[in-house]
N, C-alpha and C positions, 0 to 999 in steps of 0.2 A: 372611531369614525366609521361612517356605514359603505360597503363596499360601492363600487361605484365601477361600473363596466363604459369598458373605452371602446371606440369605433375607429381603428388605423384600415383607411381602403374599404375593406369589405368586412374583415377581421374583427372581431370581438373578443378585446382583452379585461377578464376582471379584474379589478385592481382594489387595495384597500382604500385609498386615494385619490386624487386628481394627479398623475402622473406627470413627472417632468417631460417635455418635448422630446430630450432626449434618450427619455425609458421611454417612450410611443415606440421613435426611430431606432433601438434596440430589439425593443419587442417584433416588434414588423420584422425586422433585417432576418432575427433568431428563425422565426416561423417560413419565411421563407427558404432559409438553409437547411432546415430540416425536411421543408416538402419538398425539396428538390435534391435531398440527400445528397449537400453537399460538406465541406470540411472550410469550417469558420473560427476565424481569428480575431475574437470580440475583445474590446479595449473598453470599459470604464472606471474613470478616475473612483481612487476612496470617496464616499459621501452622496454619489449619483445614486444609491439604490441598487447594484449590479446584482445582490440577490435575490432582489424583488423583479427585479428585470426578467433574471432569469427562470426564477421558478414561472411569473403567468404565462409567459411567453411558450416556456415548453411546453408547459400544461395547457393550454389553451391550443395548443397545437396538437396535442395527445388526443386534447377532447372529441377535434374536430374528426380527428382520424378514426377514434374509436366510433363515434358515429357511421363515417363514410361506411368503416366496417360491417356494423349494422345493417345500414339499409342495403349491402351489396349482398348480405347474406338474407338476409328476408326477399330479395327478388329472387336468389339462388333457391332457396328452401320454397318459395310460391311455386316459381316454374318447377321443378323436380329437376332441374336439368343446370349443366355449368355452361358460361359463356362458349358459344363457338371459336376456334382457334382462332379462326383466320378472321377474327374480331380485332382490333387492335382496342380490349377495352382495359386501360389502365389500373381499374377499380378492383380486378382479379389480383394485383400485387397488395394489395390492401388485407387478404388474408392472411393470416397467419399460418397455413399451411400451403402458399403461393409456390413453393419448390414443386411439392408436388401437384401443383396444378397444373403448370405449365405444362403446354404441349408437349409431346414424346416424340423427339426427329423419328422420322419413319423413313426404311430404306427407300431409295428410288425404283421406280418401278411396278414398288408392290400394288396388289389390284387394288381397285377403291373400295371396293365390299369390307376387306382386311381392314383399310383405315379406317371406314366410318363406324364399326366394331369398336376398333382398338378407342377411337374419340368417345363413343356414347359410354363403353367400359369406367373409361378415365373422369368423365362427367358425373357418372352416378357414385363412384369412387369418392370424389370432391364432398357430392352433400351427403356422402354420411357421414362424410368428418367431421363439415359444418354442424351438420346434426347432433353428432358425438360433442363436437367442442363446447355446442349452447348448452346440452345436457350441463356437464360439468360447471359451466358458469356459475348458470341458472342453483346449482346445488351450492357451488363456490356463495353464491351473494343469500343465499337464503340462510346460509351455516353464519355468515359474517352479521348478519340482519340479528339473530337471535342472541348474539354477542353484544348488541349497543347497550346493555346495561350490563354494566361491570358484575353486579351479583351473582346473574350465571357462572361468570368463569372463576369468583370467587368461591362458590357453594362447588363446583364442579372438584377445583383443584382442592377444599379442606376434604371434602367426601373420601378423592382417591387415598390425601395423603393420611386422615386417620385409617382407611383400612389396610395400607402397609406396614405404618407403626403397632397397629393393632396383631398381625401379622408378625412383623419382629416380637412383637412381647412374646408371642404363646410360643415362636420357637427358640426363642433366648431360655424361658422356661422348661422346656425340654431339655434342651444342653445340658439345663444345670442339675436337673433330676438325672440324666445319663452321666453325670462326672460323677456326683455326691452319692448316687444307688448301684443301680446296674454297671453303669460305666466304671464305678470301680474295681472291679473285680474282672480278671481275665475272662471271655468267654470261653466256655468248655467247645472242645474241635467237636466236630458235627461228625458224624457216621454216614459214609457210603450215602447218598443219592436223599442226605437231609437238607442240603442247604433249597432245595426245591421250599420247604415248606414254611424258611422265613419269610417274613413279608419284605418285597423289596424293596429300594428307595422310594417315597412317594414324590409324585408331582398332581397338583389340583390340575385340573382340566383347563383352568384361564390359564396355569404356570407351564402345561406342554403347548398349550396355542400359543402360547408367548415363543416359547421357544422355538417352534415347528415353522412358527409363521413368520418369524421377523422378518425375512427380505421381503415377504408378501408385505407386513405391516410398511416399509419404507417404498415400497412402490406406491400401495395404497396413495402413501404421504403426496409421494409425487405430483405435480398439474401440468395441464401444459403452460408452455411460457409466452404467457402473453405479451403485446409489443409495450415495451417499458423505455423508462428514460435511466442512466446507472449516473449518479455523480458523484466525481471524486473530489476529495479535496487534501491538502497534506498532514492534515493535524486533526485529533479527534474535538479540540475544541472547535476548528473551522468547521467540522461538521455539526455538532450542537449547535450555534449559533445559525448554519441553515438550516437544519430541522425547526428551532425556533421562527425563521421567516416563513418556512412553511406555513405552520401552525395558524401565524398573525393574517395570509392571503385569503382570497376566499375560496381556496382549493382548498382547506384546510381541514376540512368537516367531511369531504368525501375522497378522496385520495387516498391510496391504499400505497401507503410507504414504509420501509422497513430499512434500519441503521443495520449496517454488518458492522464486527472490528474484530480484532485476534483475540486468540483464547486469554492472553495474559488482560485484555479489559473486559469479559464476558465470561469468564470461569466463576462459576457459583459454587465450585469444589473445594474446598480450602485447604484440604490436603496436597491438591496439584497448586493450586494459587501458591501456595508457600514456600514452594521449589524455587519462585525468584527469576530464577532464568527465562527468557521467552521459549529456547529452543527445551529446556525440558520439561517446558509445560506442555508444549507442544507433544511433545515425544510421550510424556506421559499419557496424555487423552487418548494419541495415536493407541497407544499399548493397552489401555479398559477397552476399547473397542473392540478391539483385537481378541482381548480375551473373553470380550462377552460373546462374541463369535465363534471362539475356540470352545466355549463352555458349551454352547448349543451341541456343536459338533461332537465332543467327545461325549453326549449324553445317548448319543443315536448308535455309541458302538459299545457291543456288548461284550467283548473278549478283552481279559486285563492287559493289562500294560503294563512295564514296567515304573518304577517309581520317579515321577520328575521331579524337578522344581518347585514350587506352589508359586499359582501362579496369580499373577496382581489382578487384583479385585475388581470386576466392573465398576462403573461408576454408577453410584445410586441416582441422578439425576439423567440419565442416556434413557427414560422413558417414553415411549412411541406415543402414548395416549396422552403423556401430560406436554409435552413438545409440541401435540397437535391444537392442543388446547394454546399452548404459545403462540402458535404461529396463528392461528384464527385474531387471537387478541394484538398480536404486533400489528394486522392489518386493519381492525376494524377501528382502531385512532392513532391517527401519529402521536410516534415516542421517539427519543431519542436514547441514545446508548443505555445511562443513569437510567430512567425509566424501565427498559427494557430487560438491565440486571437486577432489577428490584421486582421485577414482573417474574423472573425466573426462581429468585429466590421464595418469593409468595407460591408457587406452583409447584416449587423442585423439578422444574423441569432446567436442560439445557439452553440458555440465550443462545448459546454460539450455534450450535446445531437445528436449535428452532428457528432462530432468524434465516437459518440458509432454507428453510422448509418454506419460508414466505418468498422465496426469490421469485419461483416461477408468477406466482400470482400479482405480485406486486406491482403496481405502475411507478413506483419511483423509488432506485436505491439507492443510498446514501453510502459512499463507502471509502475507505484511505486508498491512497494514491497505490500504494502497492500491492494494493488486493486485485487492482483492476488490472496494472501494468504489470507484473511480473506472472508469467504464461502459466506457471506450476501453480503459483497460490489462486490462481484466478479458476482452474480447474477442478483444484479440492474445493475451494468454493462453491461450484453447481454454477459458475455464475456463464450462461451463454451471450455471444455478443452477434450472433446471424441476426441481421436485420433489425437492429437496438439503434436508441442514440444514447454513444456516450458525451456527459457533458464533463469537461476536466479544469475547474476552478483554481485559481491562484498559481495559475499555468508558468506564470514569470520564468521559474526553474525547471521548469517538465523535463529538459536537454538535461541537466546535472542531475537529475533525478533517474532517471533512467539509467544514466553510465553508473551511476553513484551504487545505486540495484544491482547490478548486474557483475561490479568488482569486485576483488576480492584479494583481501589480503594476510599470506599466514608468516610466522617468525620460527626463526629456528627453534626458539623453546619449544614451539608446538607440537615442529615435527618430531624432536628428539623425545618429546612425552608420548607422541601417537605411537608412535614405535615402541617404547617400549611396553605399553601399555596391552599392544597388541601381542607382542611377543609373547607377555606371559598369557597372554588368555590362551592362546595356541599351548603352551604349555600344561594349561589346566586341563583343555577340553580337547587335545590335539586328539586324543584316541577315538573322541566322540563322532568328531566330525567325517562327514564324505568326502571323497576326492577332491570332489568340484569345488567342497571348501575351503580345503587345502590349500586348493590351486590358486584361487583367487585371494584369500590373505599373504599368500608368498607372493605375489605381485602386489598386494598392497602396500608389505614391506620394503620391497624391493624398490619401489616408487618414494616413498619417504627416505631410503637410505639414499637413492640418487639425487631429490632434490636437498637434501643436508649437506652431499657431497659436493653439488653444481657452487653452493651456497660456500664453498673451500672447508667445509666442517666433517667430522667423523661423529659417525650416527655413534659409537659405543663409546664416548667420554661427555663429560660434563659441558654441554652448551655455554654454562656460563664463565666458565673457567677457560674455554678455549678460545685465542688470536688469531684472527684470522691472518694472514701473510697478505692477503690483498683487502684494498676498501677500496669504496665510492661505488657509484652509481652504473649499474651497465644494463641497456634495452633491448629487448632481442623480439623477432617476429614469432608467434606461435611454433611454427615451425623449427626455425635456428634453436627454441631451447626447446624441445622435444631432441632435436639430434645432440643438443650439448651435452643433457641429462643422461643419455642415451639412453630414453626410454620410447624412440620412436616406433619400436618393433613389439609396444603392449596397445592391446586395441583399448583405448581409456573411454568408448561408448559402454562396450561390456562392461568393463570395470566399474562404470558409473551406474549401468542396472544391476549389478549386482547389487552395489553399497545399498541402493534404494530398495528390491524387492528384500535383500538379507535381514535389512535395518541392523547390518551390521554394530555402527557409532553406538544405535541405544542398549546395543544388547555388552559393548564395551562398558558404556557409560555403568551399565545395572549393576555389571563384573566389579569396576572399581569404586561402586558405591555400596556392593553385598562386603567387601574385603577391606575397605578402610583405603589411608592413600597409599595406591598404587606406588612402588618404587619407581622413580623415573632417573634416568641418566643425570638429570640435574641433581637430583638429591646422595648422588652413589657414583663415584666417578666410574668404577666399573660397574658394567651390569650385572647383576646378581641371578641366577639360576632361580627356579620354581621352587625347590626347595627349602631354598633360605630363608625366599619370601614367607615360606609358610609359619617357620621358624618363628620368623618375627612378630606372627600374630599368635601366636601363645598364648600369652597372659590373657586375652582380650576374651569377653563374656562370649559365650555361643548363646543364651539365651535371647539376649535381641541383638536386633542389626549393628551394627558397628557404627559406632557414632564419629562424627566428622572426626579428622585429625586434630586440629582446633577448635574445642569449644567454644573460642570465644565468639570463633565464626558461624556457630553451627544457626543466627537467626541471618545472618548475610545471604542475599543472594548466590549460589553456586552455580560456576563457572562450567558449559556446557563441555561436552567432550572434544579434545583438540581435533578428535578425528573428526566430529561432524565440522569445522568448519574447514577443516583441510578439503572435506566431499566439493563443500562448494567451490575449491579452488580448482577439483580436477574436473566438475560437471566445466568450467568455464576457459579451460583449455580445449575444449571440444569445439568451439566455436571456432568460424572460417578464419583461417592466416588474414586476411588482409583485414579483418574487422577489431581485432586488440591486438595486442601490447605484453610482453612481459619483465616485467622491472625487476629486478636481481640487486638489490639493496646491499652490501654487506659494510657495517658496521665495527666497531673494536673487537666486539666477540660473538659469538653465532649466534647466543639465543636475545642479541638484537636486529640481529641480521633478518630481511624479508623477501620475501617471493610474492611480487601483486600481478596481480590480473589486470591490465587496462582497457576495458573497452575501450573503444573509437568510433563506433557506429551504432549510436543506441537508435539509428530506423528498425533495425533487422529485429528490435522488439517491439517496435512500435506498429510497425507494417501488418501482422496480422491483424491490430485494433483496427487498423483503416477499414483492412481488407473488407474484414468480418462485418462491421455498422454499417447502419444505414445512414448516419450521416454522425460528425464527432466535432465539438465544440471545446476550443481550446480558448481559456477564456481569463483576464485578469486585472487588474489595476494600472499595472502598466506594462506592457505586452514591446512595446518598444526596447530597441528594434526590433523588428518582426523576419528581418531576411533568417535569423539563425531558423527559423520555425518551419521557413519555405524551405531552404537548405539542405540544413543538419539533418532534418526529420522528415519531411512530407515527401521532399523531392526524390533523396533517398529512399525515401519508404516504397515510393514508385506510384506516388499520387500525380497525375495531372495538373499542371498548372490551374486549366481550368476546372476542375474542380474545387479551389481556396477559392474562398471569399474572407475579404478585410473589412472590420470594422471597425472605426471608431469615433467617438465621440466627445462630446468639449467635457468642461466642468458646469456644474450649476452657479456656482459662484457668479457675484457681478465682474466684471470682467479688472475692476477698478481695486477689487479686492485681494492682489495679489502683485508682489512686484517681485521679479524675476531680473537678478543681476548679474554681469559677468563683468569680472573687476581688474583688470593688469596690471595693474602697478601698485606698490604700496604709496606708504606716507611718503618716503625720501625718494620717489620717482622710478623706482626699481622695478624692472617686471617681474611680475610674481610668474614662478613656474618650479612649483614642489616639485622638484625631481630626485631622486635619490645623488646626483649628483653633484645637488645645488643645495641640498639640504643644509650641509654645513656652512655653507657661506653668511658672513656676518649681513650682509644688508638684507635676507632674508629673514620680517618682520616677525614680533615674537606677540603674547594675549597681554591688554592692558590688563589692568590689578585688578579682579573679579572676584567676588565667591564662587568657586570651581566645585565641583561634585564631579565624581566617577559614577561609569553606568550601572556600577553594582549595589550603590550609595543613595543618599537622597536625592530625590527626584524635585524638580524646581518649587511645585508649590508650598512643599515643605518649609519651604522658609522663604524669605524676601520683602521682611519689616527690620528697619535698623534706623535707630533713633525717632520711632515714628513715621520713615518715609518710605517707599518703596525702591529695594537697589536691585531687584531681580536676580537672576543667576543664569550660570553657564554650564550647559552639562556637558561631558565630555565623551565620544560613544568611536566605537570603532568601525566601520562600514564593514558591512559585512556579521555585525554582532547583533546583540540584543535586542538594541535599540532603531536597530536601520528596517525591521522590520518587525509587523505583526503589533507594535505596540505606537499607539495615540495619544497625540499632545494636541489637541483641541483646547480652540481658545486662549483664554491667558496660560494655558499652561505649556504653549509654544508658540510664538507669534515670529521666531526668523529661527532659518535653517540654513547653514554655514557647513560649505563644503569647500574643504580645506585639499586643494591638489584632486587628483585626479586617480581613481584606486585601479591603478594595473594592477593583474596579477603579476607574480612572480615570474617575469620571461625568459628566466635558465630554469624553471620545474623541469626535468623531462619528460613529467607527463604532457604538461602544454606545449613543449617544443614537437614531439611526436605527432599530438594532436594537429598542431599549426601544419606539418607534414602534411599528414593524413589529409586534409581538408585541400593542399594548395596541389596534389595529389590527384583527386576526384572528384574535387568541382569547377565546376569552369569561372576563370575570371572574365567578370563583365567588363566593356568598355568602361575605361576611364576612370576604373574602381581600383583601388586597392587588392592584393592578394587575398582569397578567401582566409588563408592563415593569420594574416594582419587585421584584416577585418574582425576576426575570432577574436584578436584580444581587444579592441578598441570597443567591440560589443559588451564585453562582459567587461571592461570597467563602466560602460555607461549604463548598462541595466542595476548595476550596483550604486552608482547614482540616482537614476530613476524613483528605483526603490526608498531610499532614505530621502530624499527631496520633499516624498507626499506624506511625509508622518505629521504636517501642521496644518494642513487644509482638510477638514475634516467635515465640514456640513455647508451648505448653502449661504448662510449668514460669517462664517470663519473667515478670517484675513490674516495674511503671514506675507515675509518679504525674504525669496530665497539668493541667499548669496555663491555664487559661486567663483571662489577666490583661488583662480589660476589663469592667465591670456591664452592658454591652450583651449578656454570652453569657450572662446570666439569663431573657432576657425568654423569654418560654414559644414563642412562634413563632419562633426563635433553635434554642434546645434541641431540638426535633422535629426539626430539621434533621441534627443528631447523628445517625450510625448509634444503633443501636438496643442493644448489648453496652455502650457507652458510655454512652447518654441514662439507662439503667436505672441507671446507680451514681452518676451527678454530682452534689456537693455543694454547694450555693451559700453562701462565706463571704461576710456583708456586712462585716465586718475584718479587717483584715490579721492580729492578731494568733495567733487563734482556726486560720486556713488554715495559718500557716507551723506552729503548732505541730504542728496533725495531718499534715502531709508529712515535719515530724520523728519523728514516733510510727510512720509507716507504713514510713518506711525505717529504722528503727532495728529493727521487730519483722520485717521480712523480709530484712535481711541476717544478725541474728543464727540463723534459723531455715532460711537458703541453705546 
């Protein structure tokens, strides 16, 4: 269908379609949250369009902006000259270099000669930026313009990549004429003042500009960052399916969009890809980097060295020129992830590394939830958020996503393996190392030995074989186990930069992967000396690496080092006393025994996102309740009331198309109220005789012919699972959704008792409300309702009849909690008889009339 541009107010939205009323009233609501940089709470049901909504809407708001930008910079570059200060002209924040625009306080006083100096300096300042930044554009769109036909960048990347293979042959051929001729035979020693006259190592002139020039080469890389939209979503499929809606809008042909995702979906290396693990695939890229760095460097000093290591091999794909060739082509058509590693692959260049190359330039990025939210990943990313909008889709859990990030949980097996792990490396390289190194793995030690010991365990015997004298559960404030541990007199900020700049974990990890497996406490009830260990690897080939301990493992993913994730346990004791939690687990024996992290305050990571954007869209299906979001997050965050805006809207559905019931009573007049304490009681009703499926099994349309007729079926799903989210029963393949009781969480967890704390603590209770703590939990059973409710209303024409079978989803502060397309049509039967008949009425006069 041919696009078709809408007119809401003044606003011109392009749309592929004749828009529903209530994508207009989105779109409009969106565009004004953003020009007014404000933090918006967008609600639309499954099947309205929500990322169609959102993509014109923002974009359509980019455009206008990128425009304004335009002509404010063609008046600036006409006149030679910047707005006057005491202008109040808006249009000056619309640059992209608006920080430094802005007027300079000037002391009181000073003569006016000085100031109008210091303003005309500051003015001509401005447009040579402008100047400078159109430069660049202008070069930006004319590199992206020569790229619209694929064959360039196809002819571009076969050219380079036959002349490196071409390259490898002739000095693969060399090698082997130096092993099989020359090289076999000792070199005769050289006489007094002869080694002058060998010829020295060569390098061609492109391979020393490569080398002399690389940070030159990645500045080159660099743009600046134009004003962009970043969206996240939680899955890489929710992101392909909105790069697909991209595609299908009519932004789709000129939009300059780029997918980020982590090296484990974007590694075109198969060597690192094979490692399995995230973090050491991670750690492995980290370290080629590293050593194509260190390689440059040691080429530049001419005095020997002693003999190291050999050190791991750059990555053949970290190529400046073919990366650049990526990232031209990530921008000049939307791709998605798939695309984008099949792009790298065809180049040999980097996706992960190319793709961050397109950040700056980009107008829309596409990217997981954790890339944006968590401060460290967001940084090695390149990714800036001064004066961005971010928009954050399938928002429903953003609160549990964030504390979920930020936790962290490690077991006694961990720490008793870190330890010993580290011990012997100490042992191997103790004489190597410097002081400082010293110092800081004997408090590493020191800190694993006290949290084994807080934990009632002894760091030098077998975790698994050791009882602990105490069990159950004990919660303590940051602080309290810092003095428990008694490790409150180690400063665990240094501690933490050290682990980071040393990269300590990888260079463990390299130790017990050069040596086979490491002996640990768990395998040896005593510890064993350096010695022994060495002892033990006798037999074993020195020719090559030492292959796993079990072969049969050896294509299994392997398991990252216990100390990197122990790091992330001591970065998350750094955080302020009153904002987590630390839970002290101990179980039958140590190495089930745990030490977690609990956040309680995921604002204090969320707050710099506010801070930083210009304005952030949190946005979902069903967003209800919404107070957790003002709360937990925004309020905390230190956002201004007025600054939220709420929005939401109906369903497209006829209003007739949906019957929404809450039911109290069974058959024999009982009131129904699944509680864990009524559970067992005989007059609480059991499922007539059905074909039953599990959610792991067939799914309903698989079957439901018997003798010729239709008997349908019943699937069985657990809230909170598979089926309660992400997954579609449109049409016959779900027509009623039966929610059976009411899904609290577990209210002796001690994380959520803490939590319920925490909140009744430091927020204030409104009139006439409930405890913010009690509210907590009565939210998060109804958002978990929410969610599994809308899996059978799926498009416009779709009709379902939602039951909800307990007298507790009467109560009037219950039902608010309902989205709002829902709360408006729900019937409260107080018997059973009166409900079943009208869900027979309703699906009898809407299948007759499908």
């Amino acid at each position: 269908m041919a696009n078709e541009t809408q007119k809401v107010g003044t606003i011109h939205f392009p749309f592929p379609f004749t828009p529903y009323s209530i994508q207009e009233d989105f779109m409009a609501e969106l565009y004004r949250v953003l020009e007014a940089g404000k933090i918006g709470i967008f609600e639309s049901p499954t099947g309205t369009g929500k990322s169609l909504s959102l993509i014109c809407g923002a974009l359509s708001w980019l455009r206008d902006f990128e425009q304004k930008k335009r002509e404010e910079e063609a008046r600036l570059l006409e006149t030679g000259t910047g707005p006057l200060h005491d202008e109040k002209d808006e249009s000056l924040c619309l640059l992209s270099s608006c920080e430094g625009a802005a007027a300079t306080p000037r002391p009181a006083g000073e003569p006016a000669w000085v100031t109008q100096f210091v303003q005309k300096k500051e003015e001509r300042d401005l447009v040579d930026r402008l100047k400078a930044e159109q430069a660049r554009r202008k070069q930006r769109e004319e590199r992206l313009q020569r790229l619209q036909h694929r064959a360039q960048f196809k002819y571009a990347a076969k050219r380079l990549r036959q002349e490196e293979e071409e390259t490898e042959h002739l000095l693969r051929l060399s090698r082997e004429m130096l092993e099989t001729g020359l090289g076999a035979e000792r070199p005769e020693q050289l006489e007094s003042g002869e080694e002058e006259l060998v010829v020295a190592e060569y390098e061609s002139d492109e391979e020393k500009k490569a080398a002399m020039d690389e940070d030159e080469d990645e500045d080159d890389l660099e743009e600046e960052h134009v004003t962009k939209i970043y969206y996240c979503s939680r899955t890489h499929s929710q992101l392909a399916q909105f790069v697909h809606e991209v595609k299908k809008s009519p932004f789709g042909r000129d939009v300059r969009l780029v997918s980020l995702g982590s090296r484990q979906n974007l590694c075109v290396n198969e060597d690192v890809k094979s490692l399995g693990s995230v973090q050491l695939i991670n750690d492995r890229c980290v370290d080629m980097q590293r050593s194509r760095h260190e390689k440059k460097k040691g080429a530049e000093e001419e005095k020997p060295k002693r003999r190291r290591q050999e050190k791991q091999a750059a990555c053949p794909f970290y190529n400046h020129e073919q990366m650049g060739l990526l990232r031209d082509e990530a921008l000049a058509e939307v791709k998605d992830i798939e695309q984008l590693l099949a792009l790298g692959k065809e180049a040999r260049a980097c996706p992960y590394y190319g793709s961050r190359l397109a950040i700056p330039a980009a107008q829309l990025v596409v990217l997981p939830y954790q890339m944006l939210l968590h401060a460290a990943t967001r940084q090695a990313a390149g990714i800036r958020l001064q004066e961005q909008v971010v928009i954050i889709d399938e928002a429903h859990n953003l609160i549990d996503t964030i504390t979920g990030m930020h936790s962290v949980e490690v077991s006694g097996s961990q720490l008793c393996q870190a330890h010993s792990q580290l011990l012997q490396y100490m042992e191997r390289y103790g004489k190597r190392l410097k002081a400082k190194n010293l110092m800081y793995l004997k408090q590493i030690l020191y800190l694993l030995e006290k949290f084994v010991a807080v934990l009632g365990g002894n760091i030098k015997q077998n975790p698994n074989t050791q009882s602990l004298s105490q069990t159950g559960t004990e919660l303590k404030t940051i602080n309290d186990f810092l003095f428990q541990s008694q490790i409150d007199n180690i400063n665990l900020f240094k501690v933490q930069r050290y682990c980071e700049k040393s990269m300590i974990s990888r260079k463990l990890f390299g130790f017990t992967e050069r040596y086979g497996a490491v002996l640990s406490s768990r395998e040896q009830p005593k510890l064993a000396g350096f010695q022994q260990f060495l002892q033990s690897l006798q037999p074993r080939t020195t020719e090559a690496p030492a292959a796993p301990a079990d072969e049969s493992q050896a294509g299994a993913p392997r398991p990252a080092s216990p100390l990197m994730h122990i790091e992330g346990f001591l970065a998350a004791l750094t955080t302020a006393n009153q904002d987590g939690r630390v839970i002290l687990s101990r179980q039958g024996s140590l190495s089930q025994s745990t030490l977690k992290f609990l956040l309680l305050n995921p604002a204090v990571h969320f707050a710099q996102v506010v801070k930083e954007c210009r304005a952030v869209v949190i946005a979902g299906g069903t967003m209800q309740p919404v107070s957790d979001f003002r709360q937990q997050l925004l309020a905390c965050a230190g956002v201004e009331a007025e600054r939220v805006v709420e929005f939401s809207c109906g369903h497209v559905i006829p209003p007739d198309n949906i019957l929404p019931l809450v039911i109290c009573s069974g058959i024999s007049n009982q009131p129904l109220e699944f509680t864990f304490q009524k559970r067992e009681l005989p007059q609480m009703p059991g499922l007539r005789q059905q074909r039953v499926f599990r959610a792991s099994g067939c799914l309903p349309q698989a079957c439901g012919q018997e003798r010729g007729g239709v008997t349908g079926a019943l699937l069985l799903s657990v809230v909170g699972g598979k089926m309660s989210e992400g997954i579609n029963f449109s049409d016959n393949l779900g027509r009623c959704v039966v929610m059976v009781g009411m899904p609290f969480p577990n209210i002796r967890s001690p994380e959520l008792q803490e939590k319920m704390a925490y909140l009744d603590q430091t927020l204030p209770r409104a009139p006439g409300q409930a405890p913010p703590g009690k509210n907590l939990v009565e939210n998060l059973c109804m958002k978990a309702v929410n969610q599994s409710i809308g899996r059978a209303i799926r498009h416009q024409k779709d009709f379902a009849s939602i039951v909800l079978l307990d007298q507790r989803y009467a109560r009037p502060p219950v039902l608010a909690k309902l989205p709002a397309w829902i709360r408006a049509r729900v019937e409260v039967k107080a018997t059973f008889g009166p409900a079943i008949a009208a869900v027979q009425k309703f699906h009898r006069e809407k299948s007759a009339s499908s």
